[in-house]
MARFIZA-466674 format. One record per residue (C-alpha): residue number from 1; x, y, z; residue in one letter. Coordinates in Angstrom, 2 decimals. Layout:
MARFIZA-466674
<node i="NUM" east="X" north="Y" up="Z" aa="A"/>
...
***
This chain:
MARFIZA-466674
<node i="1" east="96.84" north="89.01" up="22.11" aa="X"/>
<node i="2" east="94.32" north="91.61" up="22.51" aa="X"/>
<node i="3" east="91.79" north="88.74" up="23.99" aa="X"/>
<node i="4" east="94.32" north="87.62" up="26.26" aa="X"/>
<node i="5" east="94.66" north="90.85" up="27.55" aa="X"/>
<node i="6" east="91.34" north="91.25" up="28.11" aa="X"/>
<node i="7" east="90.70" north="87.95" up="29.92" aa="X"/>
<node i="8" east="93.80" north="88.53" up="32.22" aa="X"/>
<node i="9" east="91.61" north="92.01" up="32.74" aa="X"/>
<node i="10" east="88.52" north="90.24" up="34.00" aa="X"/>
<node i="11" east="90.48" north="87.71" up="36.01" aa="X"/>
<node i="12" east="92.16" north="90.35" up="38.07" aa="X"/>
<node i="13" east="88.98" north="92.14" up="38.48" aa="X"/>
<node i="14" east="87.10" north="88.96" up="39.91" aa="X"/>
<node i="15" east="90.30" north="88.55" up="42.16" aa="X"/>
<node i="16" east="89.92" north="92.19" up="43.66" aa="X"/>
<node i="17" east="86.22" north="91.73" up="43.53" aa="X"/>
<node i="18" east="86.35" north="88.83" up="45.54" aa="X"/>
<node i="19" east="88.97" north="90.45" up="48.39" aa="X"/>
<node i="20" east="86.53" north="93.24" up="48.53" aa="X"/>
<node i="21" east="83.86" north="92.30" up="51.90" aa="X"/>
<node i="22" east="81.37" north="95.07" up="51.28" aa="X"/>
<node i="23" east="80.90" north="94.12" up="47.78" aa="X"/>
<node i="24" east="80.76" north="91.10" up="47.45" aa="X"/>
<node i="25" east="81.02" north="89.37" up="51.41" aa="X"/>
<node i="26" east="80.15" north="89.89" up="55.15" aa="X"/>
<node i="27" east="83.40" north="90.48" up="55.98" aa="X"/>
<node i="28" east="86.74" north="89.68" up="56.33" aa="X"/>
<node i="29" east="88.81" north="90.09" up="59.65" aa="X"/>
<node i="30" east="92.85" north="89.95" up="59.52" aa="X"/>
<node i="31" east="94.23" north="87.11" up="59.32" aa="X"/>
<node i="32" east="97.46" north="85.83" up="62.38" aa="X"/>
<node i="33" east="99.40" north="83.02" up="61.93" aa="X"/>
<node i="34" east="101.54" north="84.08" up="65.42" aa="X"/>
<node i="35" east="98.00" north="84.70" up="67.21" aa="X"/>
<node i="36" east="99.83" north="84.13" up="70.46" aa="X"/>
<node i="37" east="101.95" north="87.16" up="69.48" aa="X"/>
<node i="38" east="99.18" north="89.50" up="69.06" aa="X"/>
<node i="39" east="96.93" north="87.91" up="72.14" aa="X"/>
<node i="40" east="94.80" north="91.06" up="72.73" aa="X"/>
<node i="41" east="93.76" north="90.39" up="69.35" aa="X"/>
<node i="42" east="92.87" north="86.70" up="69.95" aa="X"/>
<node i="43" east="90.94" north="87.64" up="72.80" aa="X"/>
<node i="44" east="90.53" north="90.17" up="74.77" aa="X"/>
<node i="45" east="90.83" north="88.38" up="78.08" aa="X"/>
<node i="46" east="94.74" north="88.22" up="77.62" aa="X"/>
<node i="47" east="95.21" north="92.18" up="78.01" aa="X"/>
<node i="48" east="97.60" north="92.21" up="80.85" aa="X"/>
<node i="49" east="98.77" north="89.00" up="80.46" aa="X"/>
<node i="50" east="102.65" north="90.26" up="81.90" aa="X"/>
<node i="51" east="104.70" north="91.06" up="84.44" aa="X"/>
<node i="52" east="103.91" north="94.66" up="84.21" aa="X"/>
<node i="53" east="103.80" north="96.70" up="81.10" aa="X"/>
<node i="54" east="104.13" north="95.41" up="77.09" aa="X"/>
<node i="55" east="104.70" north="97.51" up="73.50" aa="X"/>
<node i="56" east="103.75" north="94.82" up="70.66" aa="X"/>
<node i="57" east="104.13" north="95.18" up="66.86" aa="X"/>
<node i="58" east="103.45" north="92.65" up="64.32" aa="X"/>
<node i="59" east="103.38" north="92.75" up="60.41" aa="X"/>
<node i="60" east="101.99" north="90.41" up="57.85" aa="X"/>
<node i="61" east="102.14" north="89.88" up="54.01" aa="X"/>
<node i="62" east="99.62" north="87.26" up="53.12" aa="X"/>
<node i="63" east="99.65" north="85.41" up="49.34" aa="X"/>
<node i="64" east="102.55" north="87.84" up="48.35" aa="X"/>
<node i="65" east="102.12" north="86.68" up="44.46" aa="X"/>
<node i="66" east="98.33" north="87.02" up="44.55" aa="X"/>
<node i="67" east="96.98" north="90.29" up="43.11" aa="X"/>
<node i="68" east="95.69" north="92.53" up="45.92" aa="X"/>
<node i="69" east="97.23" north="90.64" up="48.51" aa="X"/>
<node i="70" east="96.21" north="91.43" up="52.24" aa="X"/>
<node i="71" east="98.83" north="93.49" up="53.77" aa="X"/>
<node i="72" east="98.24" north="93.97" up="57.92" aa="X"/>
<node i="73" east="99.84" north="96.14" up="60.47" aa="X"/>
<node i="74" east="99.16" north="96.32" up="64.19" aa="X"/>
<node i="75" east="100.39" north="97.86" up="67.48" aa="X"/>
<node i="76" east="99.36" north="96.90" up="71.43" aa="X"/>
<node i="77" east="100.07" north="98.64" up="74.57" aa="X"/>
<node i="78" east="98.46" north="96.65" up="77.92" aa="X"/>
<node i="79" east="99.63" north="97.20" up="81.53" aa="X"/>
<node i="80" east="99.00" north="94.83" up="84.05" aa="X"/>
<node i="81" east="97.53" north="96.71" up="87.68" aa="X"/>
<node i="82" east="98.27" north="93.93" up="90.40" aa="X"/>
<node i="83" east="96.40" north="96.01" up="92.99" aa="X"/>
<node i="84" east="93.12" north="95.99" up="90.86" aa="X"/>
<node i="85" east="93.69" north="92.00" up="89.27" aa="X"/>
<node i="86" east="93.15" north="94.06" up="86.16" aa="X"/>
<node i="87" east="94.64" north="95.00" up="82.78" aa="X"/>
<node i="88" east="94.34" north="97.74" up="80.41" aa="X"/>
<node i="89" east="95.20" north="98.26" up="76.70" aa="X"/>
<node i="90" east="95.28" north="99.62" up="73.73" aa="X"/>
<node i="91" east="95.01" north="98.41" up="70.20" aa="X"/>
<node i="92" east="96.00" north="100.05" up="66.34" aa="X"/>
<node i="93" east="94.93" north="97.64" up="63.61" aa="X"/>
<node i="94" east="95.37" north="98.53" up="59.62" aa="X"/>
<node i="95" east="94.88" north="96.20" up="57.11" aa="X"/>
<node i="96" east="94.91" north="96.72" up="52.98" aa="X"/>
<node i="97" east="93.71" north="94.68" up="50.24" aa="X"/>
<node i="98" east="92.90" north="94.62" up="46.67" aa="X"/>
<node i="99" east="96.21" north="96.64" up="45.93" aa="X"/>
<node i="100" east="95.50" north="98.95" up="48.49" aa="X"/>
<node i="101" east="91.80" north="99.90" up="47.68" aa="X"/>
<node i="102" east="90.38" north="98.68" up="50.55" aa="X"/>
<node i="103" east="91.36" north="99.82" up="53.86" aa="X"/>
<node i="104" east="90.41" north="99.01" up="57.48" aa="X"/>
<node i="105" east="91.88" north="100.48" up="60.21" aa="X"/>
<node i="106" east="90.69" north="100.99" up="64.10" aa="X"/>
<node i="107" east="91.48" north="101.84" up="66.95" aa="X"/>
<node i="108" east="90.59" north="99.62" up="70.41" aa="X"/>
<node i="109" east="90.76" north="100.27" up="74.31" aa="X"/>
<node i="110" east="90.90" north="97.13" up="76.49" aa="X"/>
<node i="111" east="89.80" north="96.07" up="80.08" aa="X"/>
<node i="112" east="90.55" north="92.31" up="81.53" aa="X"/>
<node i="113" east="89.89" north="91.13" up="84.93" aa="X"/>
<node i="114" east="91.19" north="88.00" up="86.78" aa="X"/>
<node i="115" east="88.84" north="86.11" up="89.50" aa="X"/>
<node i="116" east="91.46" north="83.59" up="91.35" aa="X"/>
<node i="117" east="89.59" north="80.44" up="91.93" aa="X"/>
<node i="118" east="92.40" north="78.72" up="94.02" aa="X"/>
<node i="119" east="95.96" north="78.85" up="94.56" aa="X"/>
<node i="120" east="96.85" north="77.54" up="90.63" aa="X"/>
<node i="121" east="93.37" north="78.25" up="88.76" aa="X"/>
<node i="122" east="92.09" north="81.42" up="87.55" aa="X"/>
<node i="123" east="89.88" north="82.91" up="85.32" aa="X"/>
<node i="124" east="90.38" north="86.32" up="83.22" aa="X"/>
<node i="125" east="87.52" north="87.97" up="81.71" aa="X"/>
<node i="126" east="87.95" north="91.15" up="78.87" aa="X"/>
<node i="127" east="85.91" north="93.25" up="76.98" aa="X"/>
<node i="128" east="87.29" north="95.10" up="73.85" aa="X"/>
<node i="129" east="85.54" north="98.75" up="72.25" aa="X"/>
<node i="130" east="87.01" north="99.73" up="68.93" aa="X"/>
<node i="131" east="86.22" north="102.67" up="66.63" aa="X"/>
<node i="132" east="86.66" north="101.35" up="63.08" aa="X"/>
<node i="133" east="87.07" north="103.64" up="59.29" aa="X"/>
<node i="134" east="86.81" north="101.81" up="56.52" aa="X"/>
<node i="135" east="88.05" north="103.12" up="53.15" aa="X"/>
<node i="136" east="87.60" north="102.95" up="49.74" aa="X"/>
<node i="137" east="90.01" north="104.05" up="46.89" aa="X"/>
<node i="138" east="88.32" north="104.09" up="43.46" aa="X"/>
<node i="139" east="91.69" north="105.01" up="41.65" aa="X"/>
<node i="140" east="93.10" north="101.04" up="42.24" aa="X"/>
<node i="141" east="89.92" north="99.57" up="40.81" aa="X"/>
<node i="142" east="89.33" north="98.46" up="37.23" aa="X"/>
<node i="143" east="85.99" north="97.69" up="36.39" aa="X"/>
<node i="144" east="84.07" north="95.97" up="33.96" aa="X"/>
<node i="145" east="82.82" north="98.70" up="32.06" aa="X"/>
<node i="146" east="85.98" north="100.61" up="31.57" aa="X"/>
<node i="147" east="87.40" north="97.74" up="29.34" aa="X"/>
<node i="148" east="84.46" north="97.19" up="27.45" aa="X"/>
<node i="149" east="84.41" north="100.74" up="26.91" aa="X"/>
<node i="150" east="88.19" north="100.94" up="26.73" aa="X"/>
<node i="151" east="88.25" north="104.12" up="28.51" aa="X"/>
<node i="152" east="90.67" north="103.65" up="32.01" aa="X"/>
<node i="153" east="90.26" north="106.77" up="33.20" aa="X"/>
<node i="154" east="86.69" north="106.66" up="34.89" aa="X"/>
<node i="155" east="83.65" north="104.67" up="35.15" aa="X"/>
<node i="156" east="80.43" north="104.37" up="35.11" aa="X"/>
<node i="157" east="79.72" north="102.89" up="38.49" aa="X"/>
<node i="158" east="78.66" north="104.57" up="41.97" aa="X"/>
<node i="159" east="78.63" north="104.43" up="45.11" aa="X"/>
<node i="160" east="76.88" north="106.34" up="47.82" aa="X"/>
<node i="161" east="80.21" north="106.80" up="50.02" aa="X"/>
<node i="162" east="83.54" north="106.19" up="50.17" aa="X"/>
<node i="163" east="84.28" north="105.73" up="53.61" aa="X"/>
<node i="164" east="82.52" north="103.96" up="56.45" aa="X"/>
<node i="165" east="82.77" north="104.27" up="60.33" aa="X"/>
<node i="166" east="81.67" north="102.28" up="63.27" aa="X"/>
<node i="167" east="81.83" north="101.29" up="66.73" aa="X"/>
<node i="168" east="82.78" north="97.30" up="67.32" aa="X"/>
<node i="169" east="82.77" north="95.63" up="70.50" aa="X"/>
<node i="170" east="84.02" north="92.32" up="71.48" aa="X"/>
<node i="171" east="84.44" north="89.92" up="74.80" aa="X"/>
<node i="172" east="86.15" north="86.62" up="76.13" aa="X"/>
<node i="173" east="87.04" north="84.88" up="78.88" aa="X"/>
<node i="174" east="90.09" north="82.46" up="79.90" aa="X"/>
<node i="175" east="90.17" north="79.37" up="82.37" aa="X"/>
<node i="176" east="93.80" north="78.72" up="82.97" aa="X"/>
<node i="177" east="96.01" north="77.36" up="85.65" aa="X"/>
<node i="178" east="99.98" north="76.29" up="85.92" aa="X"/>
<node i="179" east="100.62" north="74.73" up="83.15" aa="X"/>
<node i="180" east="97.26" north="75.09" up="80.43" aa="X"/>
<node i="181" east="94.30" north="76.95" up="79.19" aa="X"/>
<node i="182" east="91.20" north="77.23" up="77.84" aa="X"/>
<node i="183" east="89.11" north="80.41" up="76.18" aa="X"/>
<node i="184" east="86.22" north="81.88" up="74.45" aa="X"/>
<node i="185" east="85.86" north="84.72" up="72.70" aa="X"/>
<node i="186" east="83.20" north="87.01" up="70.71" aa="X"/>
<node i="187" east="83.64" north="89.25" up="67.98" aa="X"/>
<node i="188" east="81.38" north="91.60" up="66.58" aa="X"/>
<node i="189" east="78.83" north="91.60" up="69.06" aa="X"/>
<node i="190" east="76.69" north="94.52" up="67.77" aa="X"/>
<node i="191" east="77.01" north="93.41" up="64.41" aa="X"/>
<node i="192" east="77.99" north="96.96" up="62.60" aa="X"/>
<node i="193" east="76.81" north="97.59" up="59.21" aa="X"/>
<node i="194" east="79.58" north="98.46" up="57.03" aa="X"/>
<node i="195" east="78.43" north="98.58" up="53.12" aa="X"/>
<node i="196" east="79.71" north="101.21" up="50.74" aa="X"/>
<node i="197" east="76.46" north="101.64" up="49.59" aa="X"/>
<node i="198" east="72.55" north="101.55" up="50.64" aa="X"/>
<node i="199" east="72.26" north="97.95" up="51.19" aa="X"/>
<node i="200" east="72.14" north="96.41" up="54.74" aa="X"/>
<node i="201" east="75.34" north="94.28" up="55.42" aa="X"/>
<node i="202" east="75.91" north="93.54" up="59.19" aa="X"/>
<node i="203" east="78.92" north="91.78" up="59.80" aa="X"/>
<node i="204" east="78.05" north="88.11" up="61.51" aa="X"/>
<node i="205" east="79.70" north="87.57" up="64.94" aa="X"/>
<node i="206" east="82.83" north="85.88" up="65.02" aa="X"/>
<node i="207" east="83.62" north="83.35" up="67.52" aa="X"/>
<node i="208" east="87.23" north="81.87" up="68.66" aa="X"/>
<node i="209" east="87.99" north="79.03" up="70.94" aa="X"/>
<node i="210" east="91.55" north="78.64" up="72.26" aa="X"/>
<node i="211" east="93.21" north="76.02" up="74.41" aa="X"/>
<node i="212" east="96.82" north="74.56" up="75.06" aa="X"/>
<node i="213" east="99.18" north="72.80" up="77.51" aa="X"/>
<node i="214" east="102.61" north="72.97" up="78.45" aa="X"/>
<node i="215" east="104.88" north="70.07" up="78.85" aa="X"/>
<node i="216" east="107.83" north="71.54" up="80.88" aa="X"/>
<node i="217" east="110.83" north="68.40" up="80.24" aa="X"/>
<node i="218" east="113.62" north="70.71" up="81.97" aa="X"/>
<node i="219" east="114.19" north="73.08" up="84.76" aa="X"/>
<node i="220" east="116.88" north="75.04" up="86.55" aa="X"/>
<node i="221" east="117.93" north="75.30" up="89.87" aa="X"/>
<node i="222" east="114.95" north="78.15" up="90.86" aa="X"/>
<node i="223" east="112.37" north="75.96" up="88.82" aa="X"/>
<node i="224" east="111.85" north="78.07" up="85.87" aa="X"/>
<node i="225" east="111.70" north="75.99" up="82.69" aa="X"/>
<node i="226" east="114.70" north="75.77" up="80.35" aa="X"/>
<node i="227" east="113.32" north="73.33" up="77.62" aa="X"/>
<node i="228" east="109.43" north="72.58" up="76.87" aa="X"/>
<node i="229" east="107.07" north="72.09" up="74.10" aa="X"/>
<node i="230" east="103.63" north="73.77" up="74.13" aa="X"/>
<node i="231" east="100.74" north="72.53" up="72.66" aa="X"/>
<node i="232" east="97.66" north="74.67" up="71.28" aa="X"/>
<node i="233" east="94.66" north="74.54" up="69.24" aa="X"/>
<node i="234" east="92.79" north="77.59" up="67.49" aa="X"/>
<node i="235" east="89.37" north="77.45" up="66.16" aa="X"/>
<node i="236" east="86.92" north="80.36" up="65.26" aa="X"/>
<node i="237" east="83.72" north="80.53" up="62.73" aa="X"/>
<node i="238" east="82.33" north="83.39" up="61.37" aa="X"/>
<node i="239" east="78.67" north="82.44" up="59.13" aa="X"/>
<node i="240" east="79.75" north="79.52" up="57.12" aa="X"/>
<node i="241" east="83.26" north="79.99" up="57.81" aa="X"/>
<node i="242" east="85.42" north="78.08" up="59.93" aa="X"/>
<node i="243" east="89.07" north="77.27" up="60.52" aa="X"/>
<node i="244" east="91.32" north="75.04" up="62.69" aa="X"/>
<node i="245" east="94.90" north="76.13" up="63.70" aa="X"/>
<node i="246" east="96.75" north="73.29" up="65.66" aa="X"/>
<node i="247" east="100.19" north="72.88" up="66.13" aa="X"/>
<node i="248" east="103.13" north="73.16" up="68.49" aa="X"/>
<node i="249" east="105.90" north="74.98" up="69.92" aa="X"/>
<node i="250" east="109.57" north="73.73" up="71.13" aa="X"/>
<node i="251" east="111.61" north="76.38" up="73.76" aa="X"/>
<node i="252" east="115.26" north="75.63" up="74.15" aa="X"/>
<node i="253" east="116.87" north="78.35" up="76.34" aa="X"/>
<node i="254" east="116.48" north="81.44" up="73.92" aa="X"/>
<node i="255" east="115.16" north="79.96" up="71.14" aa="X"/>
<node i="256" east="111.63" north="78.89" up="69.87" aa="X"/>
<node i="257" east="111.15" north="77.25" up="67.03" aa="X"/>
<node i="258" east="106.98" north="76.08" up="66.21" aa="X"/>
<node i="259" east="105.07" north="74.28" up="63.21" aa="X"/>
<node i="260" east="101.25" north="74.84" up="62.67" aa="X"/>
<node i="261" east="98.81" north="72.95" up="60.25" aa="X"/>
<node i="262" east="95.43" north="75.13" up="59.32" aa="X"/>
<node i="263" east="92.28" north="73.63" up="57.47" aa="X"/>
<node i="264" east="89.89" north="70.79" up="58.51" aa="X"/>
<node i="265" east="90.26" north="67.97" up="55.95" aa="X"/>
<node i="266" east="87.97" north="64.97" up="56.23" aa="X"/>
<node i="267" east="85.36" north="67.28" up="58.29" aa="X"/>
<node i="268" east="84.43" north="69.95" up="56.11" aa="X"/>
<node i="269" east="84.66" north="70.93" up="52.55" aa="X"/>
<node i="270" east="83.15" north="74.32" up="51.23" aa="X"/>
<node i="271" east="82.98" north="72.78" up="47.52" aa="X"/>
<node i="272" east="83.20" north="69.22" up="46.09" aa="X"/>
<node i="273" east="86.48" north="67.82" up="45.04" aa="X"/>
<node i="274" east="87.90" north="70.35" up="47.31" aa="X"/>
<node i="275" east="90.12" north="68.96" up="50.67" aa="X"/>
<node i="276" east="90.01" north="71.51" up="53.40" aa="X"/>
<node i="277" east="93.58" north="72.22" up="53.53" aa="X"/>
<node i="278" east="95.37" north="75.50" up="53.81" aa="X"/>
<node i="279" east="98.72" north="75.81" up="54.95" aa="X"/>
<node i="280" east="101.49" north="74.34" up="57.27" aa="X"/>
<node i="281" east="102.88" north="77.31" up="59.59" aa="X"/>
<node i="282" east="106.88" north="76.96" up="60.04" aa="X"/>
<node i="283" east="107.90" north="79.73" up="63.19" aa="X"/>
<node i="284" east="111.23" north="80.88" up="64.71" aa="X"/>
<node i="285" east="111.88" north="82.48" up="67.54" aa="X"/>
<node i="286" east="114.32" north="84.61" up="69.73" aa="X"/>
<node i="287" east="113.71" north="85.59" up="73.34" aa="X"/>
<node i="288" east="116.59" north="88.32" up="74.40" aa="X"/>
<node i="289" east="117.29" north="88.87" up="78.21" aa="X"/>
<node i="290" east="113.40" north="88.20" up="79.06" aa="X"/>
<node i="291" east="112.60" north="91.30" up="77.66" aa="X"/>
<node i="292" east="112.79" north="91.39" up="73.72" aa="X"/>
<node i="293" east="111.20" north="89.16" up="71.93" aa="X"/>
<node i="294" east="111.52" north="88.31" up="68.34" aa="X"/>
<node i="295" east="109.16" north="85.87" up="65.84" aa="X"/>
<node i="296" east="109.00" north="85.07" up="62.25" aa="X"/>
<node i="297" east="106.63" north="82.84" up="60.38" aa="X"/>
<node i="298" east="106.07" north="81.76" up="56.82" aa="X"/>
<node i="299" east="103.00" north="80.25" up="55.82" aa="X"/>
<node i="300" east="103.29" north="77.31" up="53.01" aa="X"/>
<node i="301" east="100.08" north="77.43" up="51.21" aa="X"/>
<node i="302" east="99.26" north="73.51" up="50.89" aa="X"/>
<node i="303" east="95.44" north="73.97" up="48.71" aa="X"/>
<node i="304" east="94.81" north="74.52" up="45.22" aa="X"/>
<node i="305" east="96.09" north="78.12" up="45.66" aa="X"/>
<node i="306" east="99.27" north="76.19" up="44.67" aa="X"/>
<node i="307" east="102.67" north="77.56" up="45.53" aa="X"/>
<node i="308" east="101.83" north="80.50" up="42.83" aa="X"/>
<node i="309" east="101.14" north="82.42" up="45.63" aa="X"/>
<node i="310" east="104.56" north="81.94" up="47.56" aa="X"/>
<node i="311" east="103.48" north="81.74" up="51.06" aa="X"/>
<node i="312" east="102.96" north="84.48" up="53.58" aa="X"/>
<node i="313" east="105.35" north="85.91" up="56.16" aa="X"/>
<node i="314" east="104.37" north="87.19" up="59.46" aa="X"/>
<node i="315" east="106.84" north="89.28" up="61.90" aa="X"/>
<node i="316" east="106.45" north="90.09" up="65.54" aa="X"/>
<node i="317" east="108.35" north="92.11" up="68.03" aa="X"/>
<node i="318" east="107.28" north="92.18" up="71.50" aa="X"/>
<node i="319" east="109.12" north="94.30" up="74.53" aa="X"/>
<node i="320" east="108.12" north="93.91" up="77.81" aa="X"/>
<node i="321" east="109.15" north="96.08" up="81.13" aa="X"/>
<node i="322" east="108.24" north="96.30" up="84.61" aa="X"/>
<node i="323" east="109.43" north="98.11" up="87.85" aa="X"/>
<node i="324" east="111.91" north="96.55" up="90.32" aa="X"/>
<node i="325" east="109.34" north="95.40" up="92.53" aa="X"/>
<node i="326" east="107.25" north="93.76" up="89.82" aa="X"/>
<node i="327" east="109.86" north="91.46" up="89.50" aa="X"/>
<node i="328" east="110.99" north="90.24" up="92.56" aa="X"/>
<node i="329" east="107.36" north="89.32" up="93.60" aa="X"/>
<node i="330" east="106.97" north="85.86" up="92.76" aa="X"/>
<node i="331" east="103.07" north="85.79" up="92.66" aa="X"/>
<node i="332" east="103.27" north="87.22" up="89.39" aa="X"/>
<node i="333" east="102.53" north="83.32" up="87.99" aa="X"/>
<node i="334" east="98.88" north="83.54" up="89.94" aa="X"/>
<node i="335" east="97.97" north="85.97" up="87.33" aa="X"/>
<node i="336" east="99.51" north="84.85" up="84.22" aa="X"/>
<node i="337" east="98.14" north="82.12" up="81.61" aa="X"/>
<node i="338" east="100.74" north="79.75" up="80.94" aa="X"/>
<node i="339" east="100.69" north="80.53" up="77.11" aa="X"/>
<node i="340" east="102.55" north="83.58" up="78.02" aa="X"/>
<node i="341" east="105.73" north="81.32" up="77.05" aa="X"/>
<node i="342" east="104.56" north="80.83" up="73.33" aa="X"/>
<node i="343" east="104.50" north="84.69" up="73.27" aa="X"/>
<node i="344" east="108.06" north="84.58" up="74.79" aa="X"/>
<node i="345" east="106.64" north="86.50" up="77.97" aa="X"/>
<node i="346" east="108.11" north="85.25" up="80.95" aa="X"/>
***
């Protein structure tokens, strides 16, 4: 029994080990499942991506079975100013893992531009600044020494600080027009050092490619869609990490329902005997009076994680306002990337 114990011991210490970046990684940025709900996060180039003005929350509980399961919180403010063809925003990001030890939160300001090309084509452009702390809590780690020692109230390790602060800076830019788009972005671009200790661990830059059509199949009387079915594809590397979100969504009047696969099977695998699969993405959706906006998702972890780990669950709630006069001009579509109906924007 006693060995037992001690093996379950080390196991949970190589689990919060291994969800700890500045230990053991280069870095591990929150993971979305509704990026399309958080789009300032995606890329920067989507600040101001509405009619006028938009408040944005979203919430996610990834591996809920896993010890030290990621646990991420965010909030978005972004205006659109039609007089300048520019947005502004503001971003609140806070993420936890390893049971709450690790801790990341910062703090963003926004700036997009649009350059019309034509009548239906435009391009936005966006940069993103962010002030980031990150934080360490020694009281939710076990480590190796304090078992062998069986002592759990301290141990022998240090470090040389328990917090960490930096600037970050990222950019991207859009290509869209009336009914599709197309987007880069950059992450990272000074590469910030963030260890705990001494050593030198820069954070690689992370990139992110977007890109989608919409198939309107019916419209009203005044042309606006009633039913249609979006298309999109997500991919973004970081080092020797990459990932491939594809999938689709289906809008019926109010509702939006959406199924995503992620992993790259058959094109990469990061260890032998290992298919690059990680989960199908199921998504509902609610879109109240064109102004509330509601979206759940559950991941279904399909690789050797197994169903142990019970999924994640993502939740987004989006409300979007704008003055009388915002809203009866109809060039509002010139400035507006067609995947603003996969965020339930209209």
């Amino acid at each position: 029994m006693k060995l037992k114990m001690i093996q379950n011991s080390y196991t949970l210490i190589f689990i919060v080990l291994m969800l700890i970046p500045p230990l053991t990684m280069r870095g591990q940025d929150p993971q979305s499942s509704q990026a399309y709900a958080a789009p300032m996060y995606l890329n920067p180039a989507f600040t101001g991506n509405t009619i006028q003005s938009r408040v944005s929350a979203n919430y996610r509980k990834q591996w809920i079975k896993v010890p030290g399961a990621f646990t991420s919180y965010s909030f978005s403010y972004d205006q659109f100013l039609r007089k300048y063809r520019s947005g502004v925003g503001l971003t609140f990001v806070n993420d936890k893992a390893g049971s709450g030890a690790l801790r990341h939160n910062s703090i963003g300001g926004l700036y997009s531009y649009v350059f019309q090309l034509s009548r239906n084509v435009g391009i936005r452009a966006g940069v993103r600044a962010s002030y980031v702390i990150r934080a360490l809590d020694f009281n939710k780690l076990t480590f190796a020494d304090q078992i062998i020692r069986q002592d759990p109230s301290n141990t022998i390790e240090t470090f040389d600080r328990l917090g960490k602060s930096y600037a970050d800076f990222a950019t991207g830019a859009v290509l869209f027009w009336s009914s599709g788009w197309l987007g880069c972005s950059f992450d990272h671009l000074n590469r910030p050092n963030e260890p705990f200790q001494g050593q030198d661990a820069r954070l690689p830059i992370k990139y992110t490619m977007q890109g989608g059509y919409r198939f309107v199949l019916t419209e009203d009387v005044k042309g606006n869609s009633v039913k249609d079915i979006t298309t999109s594809v997500i991919y973004k590397g970081q080092q020797d990490w990459d990932q491939l979100d594809i999938g689709a969504y289906y809008q019926y009047k109010v509702m939006i329902a959406g199924i995503w696969y992620r992993g790259l099977p058959g094109f990469k695998s990061y260890k032998r005997g290992y298919s690059n699969n990680d989960a199908v993405v199921l998504m509902l959706g609610l879109r109240i009076k064109d102004y509330v906006h509601f979206g759940y998702s559950y991941d279904i972890t399909i690789s050797k994680l197994g169903v142990g780990t019970q999924g994640s669950h993502e939740l987004a709630l989006i409300y979007e306002f704008a003055q009388p006069e915002y809203k009866r001009n109809g060039k509002k579509q010139k400035f507006m990337v067609p995947c603003s109906k996969i965020t339930f924007s209209q």
